[in-house]
ZAVEX-375175 format. One line per 5 residues: number of its first residue (from 1); for each residue x negated, y, z of C-alpha. Coordinates in steps of 0.2 Angstrom, whole numbers, plus 5000, padded with zeros to 4 digits. Layout:
N
NUM> X Y Z ~ ...
//
This chain:
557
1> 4581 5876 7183 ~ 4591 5874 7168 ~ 4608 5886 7163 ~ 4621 5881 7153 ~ 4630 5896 7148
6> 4649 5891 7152 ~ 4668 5898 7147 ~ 4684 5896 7158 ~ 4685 5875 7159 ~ 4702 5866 7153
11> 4703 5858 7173 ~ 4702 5837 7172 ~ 4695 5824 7184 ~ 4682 5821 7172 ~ 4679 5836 7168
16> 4675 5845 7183 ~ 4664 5835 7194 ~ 4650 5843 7203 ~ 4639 5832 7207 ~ 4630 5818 7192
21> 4642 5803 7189 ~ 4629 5790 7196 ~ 4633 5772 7189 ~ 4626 5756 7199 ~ 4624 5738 7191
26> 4628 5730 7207 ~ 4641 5738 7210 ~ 4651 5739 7195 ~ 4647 5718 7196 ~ 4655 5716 7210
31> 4669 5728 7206 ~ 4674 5716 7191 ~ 4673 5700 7201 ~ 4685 5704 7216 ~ 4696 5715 7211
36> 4710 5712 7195 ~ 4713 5723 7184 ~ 4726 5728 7172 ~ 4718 5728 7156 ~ 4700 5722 7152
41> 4691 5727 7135 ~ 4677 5716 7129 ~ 4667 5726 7117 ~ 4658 5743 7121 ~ 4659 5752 7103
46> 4668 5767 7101 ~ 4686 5757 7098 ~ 4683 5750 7116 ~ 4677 5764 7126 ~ 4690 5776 7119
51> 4703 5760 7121 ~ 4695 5760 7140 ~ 4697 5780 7141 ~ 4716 5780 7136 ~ 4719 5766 7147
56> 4714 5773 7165 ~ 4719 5790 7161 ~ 4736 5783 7160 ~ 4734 5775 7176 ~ 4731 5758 7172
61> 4718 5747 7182 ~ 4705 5746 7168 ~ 4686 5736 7164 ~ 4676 5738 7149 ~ 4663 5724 7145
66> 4648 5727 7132 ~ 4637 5708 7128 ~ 4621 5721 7123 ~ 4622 5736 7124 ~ 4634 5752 7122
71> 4637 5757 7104 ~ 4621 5745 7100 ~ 4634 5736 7086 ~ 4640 5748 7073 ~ 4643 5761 7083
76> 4626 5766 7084 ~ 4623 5762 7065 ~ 4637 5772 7055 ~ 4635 5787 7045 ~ 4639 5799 7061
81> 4651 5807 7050 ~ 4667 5813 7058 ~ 4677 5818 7043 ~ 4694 5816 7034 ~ 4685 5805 7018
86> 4685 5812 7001 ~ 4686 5794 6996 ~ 4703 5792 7002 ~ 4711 5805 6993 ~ 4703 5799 6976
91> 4711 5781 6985 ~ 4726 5789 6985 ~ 4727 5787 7005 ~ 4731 5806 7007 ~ 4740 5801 7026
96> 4725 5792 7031 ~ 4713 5808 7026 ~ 4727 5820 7035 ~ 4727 5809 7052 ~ 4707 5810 7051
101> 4707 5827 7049 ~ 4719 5830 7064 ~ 4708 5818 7073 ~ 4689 5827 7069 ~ 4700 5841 7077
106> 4704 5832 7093 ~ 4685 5826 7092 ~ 4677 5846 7091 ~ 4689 5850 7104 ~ 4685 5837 7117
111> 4667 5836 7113 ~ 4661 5851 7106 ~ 4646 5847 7114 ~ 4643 5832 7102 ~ 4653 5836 7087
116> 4648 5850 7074 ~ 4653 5856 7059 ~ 4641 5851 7045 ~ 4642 5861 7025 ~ 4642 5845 7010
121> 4636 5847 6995 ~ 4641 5842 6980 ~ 4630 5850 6965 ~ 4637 5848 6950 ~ 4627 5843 6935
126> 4627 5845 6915 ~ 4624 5825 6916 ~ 4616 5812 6929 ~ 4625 5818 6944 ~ 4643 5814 6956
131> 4652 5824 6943 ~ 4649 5832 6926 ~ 4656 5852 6926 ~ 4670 5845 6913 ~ 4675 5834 6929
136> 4672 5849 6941 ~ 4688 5855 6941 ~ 4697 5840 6946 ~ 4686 5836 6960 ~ 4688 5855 6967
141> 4707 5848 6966 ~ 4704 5835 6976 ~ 4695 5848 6988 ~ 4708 5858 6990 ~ 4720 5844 6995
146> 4708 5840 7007 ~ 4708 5857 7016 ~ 4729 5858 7013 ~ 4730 5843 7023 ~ 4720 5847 7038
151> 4702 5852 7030 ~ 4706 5870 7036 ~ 4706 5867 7055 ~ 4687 5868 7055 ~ 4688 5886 7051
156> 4681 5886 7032 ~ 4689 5880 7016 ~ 4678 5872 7003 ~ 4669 5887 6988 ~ 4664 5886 6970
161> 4643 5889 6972 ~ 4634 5897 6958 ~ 4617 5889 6955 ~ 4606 5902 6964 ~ 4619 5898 6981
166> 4617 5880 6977 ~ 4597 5883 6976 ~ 4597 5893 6994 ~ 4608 5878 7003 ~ 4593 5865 6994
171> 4580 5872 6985 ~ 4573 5857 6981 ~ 4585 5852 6970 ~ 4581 5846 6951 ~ 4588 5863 6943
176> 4586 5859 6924 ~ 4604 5851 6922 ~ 4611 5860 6940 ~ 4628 5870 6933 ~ 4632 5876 6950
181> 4641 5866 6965 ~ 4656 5864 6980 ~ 4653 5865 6996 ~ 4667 5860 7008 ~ 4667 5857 7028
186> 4665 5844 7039 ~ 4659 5837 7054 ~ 4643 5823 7061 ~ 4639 5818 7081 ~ 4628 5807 7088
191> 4637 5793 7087 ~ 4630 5782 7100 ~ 4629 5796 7112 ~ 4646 5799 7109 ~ 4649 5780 7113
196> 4642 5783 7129 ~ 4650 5799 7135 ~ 4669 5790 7132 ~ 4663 5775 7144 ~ 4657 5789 7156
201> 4671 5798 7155 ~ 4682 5780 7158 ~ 4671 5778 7172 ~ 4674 5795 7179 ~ 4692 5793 7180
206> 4689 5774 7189 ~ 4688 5762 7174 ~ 4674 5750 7178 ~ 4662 5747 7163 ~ 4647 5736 7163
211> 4634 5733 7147 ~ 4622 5717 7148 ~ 4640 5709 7149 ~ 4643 5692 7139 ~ 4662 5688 7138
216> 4655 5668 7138 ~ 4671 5662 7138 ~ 4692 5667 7140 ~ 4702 5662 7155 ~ 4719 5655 7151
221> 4737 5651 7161 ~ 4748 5643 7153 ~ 4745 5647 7137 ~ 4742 5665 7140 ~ 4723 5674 7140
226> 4721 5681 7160 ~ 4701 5687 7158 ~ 4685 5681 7154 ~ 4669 5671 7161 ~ 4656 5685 7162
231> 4638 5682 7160 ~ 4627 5698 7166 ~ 4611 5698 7173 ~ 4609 5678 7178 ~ 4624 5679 7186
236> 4641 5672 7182 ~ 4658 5676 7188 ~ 4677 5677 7183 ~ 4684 5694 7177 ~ 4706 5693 7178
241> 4716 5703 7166 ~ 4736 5704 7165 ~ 4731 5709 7146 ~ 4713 5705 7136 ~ 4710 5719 7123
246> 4699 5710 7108 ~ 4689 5725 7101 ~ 4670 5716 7097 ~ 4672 5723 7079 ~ 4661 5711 7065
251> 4661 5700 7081 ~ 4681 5700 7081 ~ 4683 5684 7073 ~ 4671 5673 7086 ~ 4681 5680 7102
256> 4699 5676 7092 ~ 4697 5660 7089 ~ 4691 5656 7108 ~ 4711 5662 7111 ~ 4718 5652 7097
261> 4708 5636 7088 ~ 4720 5639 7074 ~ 4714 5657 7070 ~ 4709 5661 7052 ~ 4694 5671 7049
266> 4698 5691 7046 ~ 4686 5702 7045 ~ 4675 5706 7030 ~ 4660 5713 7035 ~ 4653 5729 7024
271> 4634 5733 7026 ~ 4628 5754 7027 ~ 4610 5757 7028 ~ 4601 5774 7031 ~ 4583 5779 7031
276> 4575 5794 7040 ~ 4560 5804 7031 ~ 4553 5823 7035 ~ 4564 5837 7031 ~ 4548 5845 7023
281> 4549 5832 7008 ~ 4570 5837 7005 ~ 4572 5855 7014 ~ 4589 5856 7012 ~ 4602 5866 7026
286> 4618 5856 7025 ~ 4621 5838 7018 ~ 4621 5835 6998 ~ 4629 5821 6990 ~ 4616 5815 6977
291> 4621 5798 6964 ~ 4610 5783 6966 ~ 4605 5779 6947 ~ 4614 5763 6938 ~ 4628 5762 6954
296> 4645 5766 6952 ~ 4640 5775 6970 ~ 4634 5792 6981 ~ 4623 5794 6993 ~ 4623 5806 7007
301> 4605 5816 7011 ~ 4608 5825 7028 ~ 4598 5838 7037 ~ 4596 5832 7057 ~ 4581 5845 7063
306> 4565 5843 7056 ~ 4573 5825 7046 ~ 4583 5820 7033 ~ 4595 5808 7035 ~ 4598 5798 7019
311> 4612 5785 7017 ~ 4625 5774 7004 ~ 4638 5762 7015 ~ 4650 5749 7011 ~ 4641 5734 7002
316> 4648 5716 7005 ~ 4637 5707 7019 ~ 4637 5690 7020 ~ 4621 5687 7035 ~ 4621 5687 7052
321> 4630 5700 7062 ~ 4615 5698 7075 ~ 4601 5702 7062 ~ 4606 5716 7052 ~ 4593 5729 7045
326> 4589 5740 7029 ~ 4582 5730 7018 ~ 4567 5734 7007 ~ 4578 5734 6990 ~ 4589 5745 7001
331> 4576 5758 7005 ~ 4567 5756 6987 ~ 4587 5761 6978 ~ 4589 5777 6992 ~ 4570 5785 6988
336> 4577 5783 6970 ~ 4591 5790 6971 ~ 4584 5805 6981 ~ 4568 5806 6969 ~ 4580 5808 6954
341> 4590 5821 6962 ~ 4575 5830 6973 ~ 4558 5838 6964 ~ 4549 5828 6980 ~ 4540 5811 6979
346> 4547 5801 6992 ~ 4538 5786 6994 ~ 4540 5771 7006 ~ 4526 5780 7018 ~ 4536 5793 7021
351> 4549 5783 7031 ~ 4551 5786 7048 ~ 4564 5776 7053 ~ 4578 5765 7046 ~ 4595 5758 7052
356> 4608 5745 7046 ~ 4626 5742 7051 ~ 4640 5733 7049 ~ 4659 5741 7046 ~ 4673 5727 7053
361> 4685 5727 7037 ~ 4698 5716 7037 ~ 4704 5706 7023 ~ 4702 5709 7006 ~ 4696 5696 6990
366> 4677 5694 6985 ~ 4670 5709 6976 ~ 4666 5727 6979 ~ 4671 5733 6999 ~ 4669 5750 6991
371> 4688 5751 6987 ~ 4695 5742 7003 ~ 4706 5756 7014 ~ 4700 5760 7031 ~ 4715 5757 7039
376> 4716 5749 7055 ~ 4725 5734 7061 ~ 4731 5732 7078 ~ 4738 5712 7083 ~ 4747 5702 7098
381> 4741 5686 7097 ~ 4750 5668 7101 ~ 4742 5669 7118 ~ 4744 5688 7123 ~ 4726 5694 7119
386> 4726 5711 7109 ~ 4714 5712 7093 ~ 4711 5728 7085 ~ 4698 5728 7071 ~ 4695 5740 7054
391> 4697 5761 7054 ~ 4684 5771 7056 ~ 4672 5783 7071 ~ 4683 5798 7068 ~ 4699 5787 7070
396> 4695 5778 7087 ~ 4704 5790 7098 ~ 4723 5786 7089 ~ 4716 5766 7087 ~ 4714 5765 7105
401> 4729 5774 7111 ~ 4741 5763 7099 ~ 4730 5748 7109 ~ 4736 5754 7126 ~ 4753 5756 7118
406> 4754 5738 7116 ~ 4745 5734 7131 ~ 4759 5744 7138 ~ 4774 5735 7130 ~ 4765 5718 7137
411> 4765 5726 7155 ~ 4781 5731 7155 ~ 4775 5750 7160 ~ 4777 5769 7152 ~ 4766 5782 7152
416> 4761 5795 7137 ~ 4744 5794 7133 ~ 4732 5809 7137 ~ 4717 5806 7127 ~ 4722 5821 7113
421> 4718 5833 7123 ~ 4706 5825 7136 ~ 4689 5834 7136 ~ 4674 5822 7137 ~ 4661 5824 7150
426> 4652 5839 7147 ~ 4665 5846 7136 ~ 4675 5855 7147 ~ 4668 5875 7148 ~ 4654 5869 7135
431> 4652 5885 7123 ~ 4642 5880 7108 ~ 4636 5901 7102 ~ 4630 5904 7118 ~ 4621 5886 7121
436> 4612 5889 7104 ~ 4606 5905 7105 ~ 4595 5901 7123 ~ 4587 5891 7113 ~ 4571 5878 7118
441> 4574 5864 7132 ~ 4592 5872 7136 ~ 4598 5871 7121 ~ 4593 5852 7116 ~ 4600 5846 7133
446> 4616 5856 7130 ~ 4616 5849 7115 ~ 4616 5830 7120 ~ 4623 5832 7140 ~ 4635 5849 7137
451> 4641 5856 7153 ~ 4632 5840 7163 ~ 4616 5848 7155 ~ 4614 5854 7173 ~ 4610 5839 7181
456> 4595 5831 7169 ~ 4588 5853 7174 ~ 4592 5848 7192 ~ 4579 5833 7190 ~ 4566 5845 7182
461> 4569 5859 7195 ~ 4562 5844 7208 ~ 4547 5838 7200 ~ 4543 5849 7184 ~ 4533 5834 7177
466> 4548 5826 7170 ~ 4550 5844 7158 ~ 4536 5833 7147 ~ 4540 5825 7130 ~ 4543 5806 7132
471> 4539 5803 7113 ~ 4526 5813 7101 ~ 4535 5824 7092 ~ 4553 5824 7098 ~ 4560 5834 7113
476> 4569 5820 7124 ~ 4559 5825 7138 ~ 4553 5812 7153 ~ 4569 5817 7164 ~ 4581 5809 7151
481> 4573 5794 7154 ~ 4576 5793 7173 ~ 4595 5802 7169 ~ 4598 5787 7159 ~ 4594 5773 7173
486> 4601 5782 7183 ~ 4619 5788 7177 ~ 4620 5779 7161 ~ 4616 5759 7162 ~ 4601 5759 7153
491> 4592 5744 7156 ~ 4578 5742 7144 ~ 4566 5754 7134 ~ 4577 5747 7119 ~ 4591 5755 7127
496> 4582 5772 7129 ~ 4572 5772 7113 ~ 4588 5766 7101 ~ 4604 5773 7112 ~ 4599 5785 7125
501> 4589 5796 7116 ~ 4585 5791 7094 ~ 4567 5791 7094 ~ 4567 5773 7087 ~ 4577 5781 7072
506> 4569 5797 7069 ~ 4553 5793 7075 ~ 4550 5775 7073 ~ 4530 5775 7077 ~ 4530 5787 7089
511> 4545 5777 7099 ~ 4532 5761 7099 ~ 4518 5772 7106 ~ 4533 5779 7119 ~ 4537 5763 7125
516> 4526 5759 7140 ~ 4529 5776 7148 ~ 4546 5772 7146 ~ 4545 5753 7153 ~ 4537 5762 7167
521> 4547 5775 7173 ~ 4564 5762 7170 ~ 4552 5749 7183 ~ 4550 5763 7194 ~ 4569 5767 7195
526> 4578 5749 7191 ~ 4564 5744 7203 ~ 4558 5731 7193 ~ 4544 5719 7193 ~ 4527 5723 7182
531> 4532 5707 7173 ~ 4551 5712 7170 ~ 4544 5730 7165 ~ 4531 5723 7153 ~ 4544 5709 7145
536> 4556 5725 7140 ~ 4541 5735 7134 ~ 4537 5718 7124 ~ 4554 5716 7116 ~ 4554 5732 7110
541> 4538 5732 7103 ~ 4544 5713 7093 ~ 4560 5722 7089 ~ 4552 5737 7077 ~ 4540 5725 7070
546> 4555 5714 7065 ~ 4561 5727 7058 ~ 4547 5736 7048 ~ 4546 5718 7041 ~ 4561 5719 7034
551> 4558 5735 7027 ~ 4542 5737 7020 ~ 4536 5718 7017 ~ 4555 5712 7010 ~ 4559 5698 7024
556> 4574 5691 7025 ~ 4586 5701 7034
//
């Protein structure tokens, strides 16, 4: 039996169920084609969940809609930073950095379960690096600015590091020019769990949310958008909305000009790309920002257990939204970067896994997406639908209450939203100090379930089997798997290997070796056929050798 060591809980509906939240595909199916609903929100990244979340906790009959999968566009491919951005300050966009830091606030409140705070680095070099020591001081200005304007609600304001304090966070570091270093404080989560815990929390208060669910077409009267033609599972069928919500991100543009043939194009897609090696090639403890050699740009190297997490963000894409991977030029300019800042010899071996994304900005000319602001933009269109596009992961929560505010306005009701202070499933009575210390299989579940830890131990308890490792190396364990058909939509190994747990990210090799065992317990629970079970372990196998392709051959992307 697993524990989860608990504190007095803030009481909500979500919050406080005692028995698993237990989500079924026909069910929710047939939910969305009888009944109509209020609002309905096509597009299941973290905009849309937290925009589904803010609408049925203020009452409203609510349905969230995802074509792939949950989080699987960007919200599943960011940086899985939750911070205030440095950037902006140097920007000059001081409110957007003091909103952010209020809202990583809100996020370690709500979900301490899934947001932790996270040390950066910023070593500061004789030459070569981010900064020079002449351009230290400024930069700890800018440092101090951020912790003024919020920075300081995590507990720790940012410190002047001599080189010996530097050496102990990375030892790993190149020392010859090393003049010392800041370290300042902010926050990472896994994102697409994250993802997934807002739409289970919307469910848990009655929104009905369903993945696998194409909006193929809008519904109109006179002249106004009232739902969507929904393709899911071979079926068809006819979802009615007083209000539509448009939050598909890159994908915005598609779904507005179903609502209007006049629409201009809007959104500028900006590509990240992170790769995953061994934390015994790095060893740092916290995250250090290192410079990638000949680019006006940084790159973040990040310590996630026994990996590293390394990453740059915001280069102007011009592909398919569909199709979007680390490239091998990609992967070749990030082992450079941490080679020249690292004694280790990274080489292209020692990638484990890869991801690329796509950040939905909006407007802007041709050129560097580096500078473009992060603010987001919230639009009525000619025939009623709601479009929200741009901000940022730490940001959704405010972007989707001012979303419901305007879905509000349209329906002609009032109520305050409650999303600032709404716990997340597992959240509520989740007490990080004590869920670390246990240590071993409690600790990784509270980790990734919080207080709902209890169920995926109630499986174990009944057949102790399910305690195994699901992937070599890595401790999802076997009763995740069956925890993610049964309470969290997962349909295919891709949705376990990529979402539900990240063994494709930090494990790539290991995930492909996984994937039958997974296909199998998913057939045992979905009941699927052997040919059903066998086509998802298939695609998943295609899906990573598409990508390694990309990587490590230089295919098109």
């Amino acid at each position: 039996m697993i524990t989860m060591p608990a504190r007095k809980p803030r009481r909500t509906a979500a919050a406080t169920r005692r028995t698993p939240l237990l989500l079924d595909r026909t069910a929710l199916k047939r939910r969305l084609a009888d009944e109509p609903y209020d609002v309905l929100v096509v597009g299941g990244g973290v905009t849309g969940a937290y925009t589904v979340l803010d609408a049925v906790s203020r009452g409203l009959r609510a349905a969230l809609i995802e074509k792939d999968d949950f989080a699987s566009g960007t919200s599943s491919k960011s940086s899985k930073m939750v911070h205030g951005g440095l950037r902006y300050i140097e920007q000059g966009n001081v409110n957007l950095v003091r909103h952010s830091l209020l809202e990583r606030h809100r996020f370690r409140k709500n979900a301490p379960h899934l947001v932790h705070r996270l040390p950066f680095l910023f070593p500061v070099l004789e030459k070569e690096g981010v900064f020079d020591a002449r351009l230290a001081k400024g930069f700890e200005g800018l440092l101090w600015t951020y912790d003024l304007v919020g920075g300081w609600r995590i507990g720790k304001l940012h410190q002047r590091l001599t080189v010996p304090e530097v050496l102990a966070q990375a030892p790993t570091l190149r020392a010859e020019h090393l003049k010392g270093g800041l370290l300042y404080f902010d926050a990472r989560t896994d994102d697409a769990r994250l993802v997934l815990t807002l739409v289970r929390t919307a469910a848990a208060l009655g929104a009905t949310v369903l993945n696998g669910a194409k909006a193929e077409g809008l519904l109109t009267r006179a002249g106004r958008v009232t739902g969507a033609r929904v393709a899911a599972d071979g079926d068809t069928f006819d979802v009615r909305a007083r209000v539509v919500v448009n939050a598909t991100g890159v994908w915005t543009d598609e779904l507005d000009a179903q609502a209007d043939e006049g629409h201009a194009p809007q959104v500028r897609p900006a590509k990240g790309v992170h790769i995953v090696v061994p934390w015994e090639k790095v060893r740092i403890n916290c995250t250090v920002t290192v410079p990638i050699p000949g680019r006006a740009r940084r790159a973040t190297c990040t310590r996630w257990g026994d990996r590293v997490v390394l990453g740059t963000t915001d280069e102007d894409y011009q592909g398919s939204p569909d199709d979007v991977h680390c490239t091998r030029r990609e992967m070749d300019f990030l082992l450079e970067g941490a080679n020249t800042a690292f004694e280790g010899n990274l080489t292209p071996d020692d990638v484990v896994g890869s991801i690329g994304g796509l950040r939905p900005l909006v407007g802007g000319k041709e050129g560097a997406t580096l500078d473009m602001r992060r603010d987001h933009h919230i639009v009525v269109g000619r025939t009623g639908m709601v479009t929200v596009t741009g901000g940022k992961l730490t940001t959704s929560r405010h972007m989707g209450e001012l979303v419901v505010d305007k879905v509000m306005g349209l329906l002609g009701r009032r109520a305050r939203s409650r999303t600032a202070t709404l716990p997340l499933l597992g959240g509520a009575g989740y007490d990080a100090e004590a869920v670390a210390a246990s240590g071993g299989l409690a600790a990784h579940l509270g980790e990734r379930f919080g207080t709902e830890a209890r169920f995926v131990g109630d499986l174990i308890q009944d057949d102790p089997s399910l305690a195994e490792p699901v992937v070599a190396g890595l401790p999802y364990t076997r009763a995740e798997v069956v925890y993610a058909a049964r309470a969290e939509l997962a349909r295919s190994v891709d949705d376990v290997l990529s979402r539900r747990t990240r063994a494709r990210l930090f494990a790539r090799d290991a995930s492909v070796a996984a994937a039958e065992a997974v296909g199998a317990i998913l057939g045992h629970e979905l009941n699927l056929t052997e040919a059903e079970a066998a086509r998802s372990v298939a695609d998943y196998l295609a899906a990573v050798r598409h990508e390694k392709s990309v990587l490590l051959e230089g295919a098109a992307a």
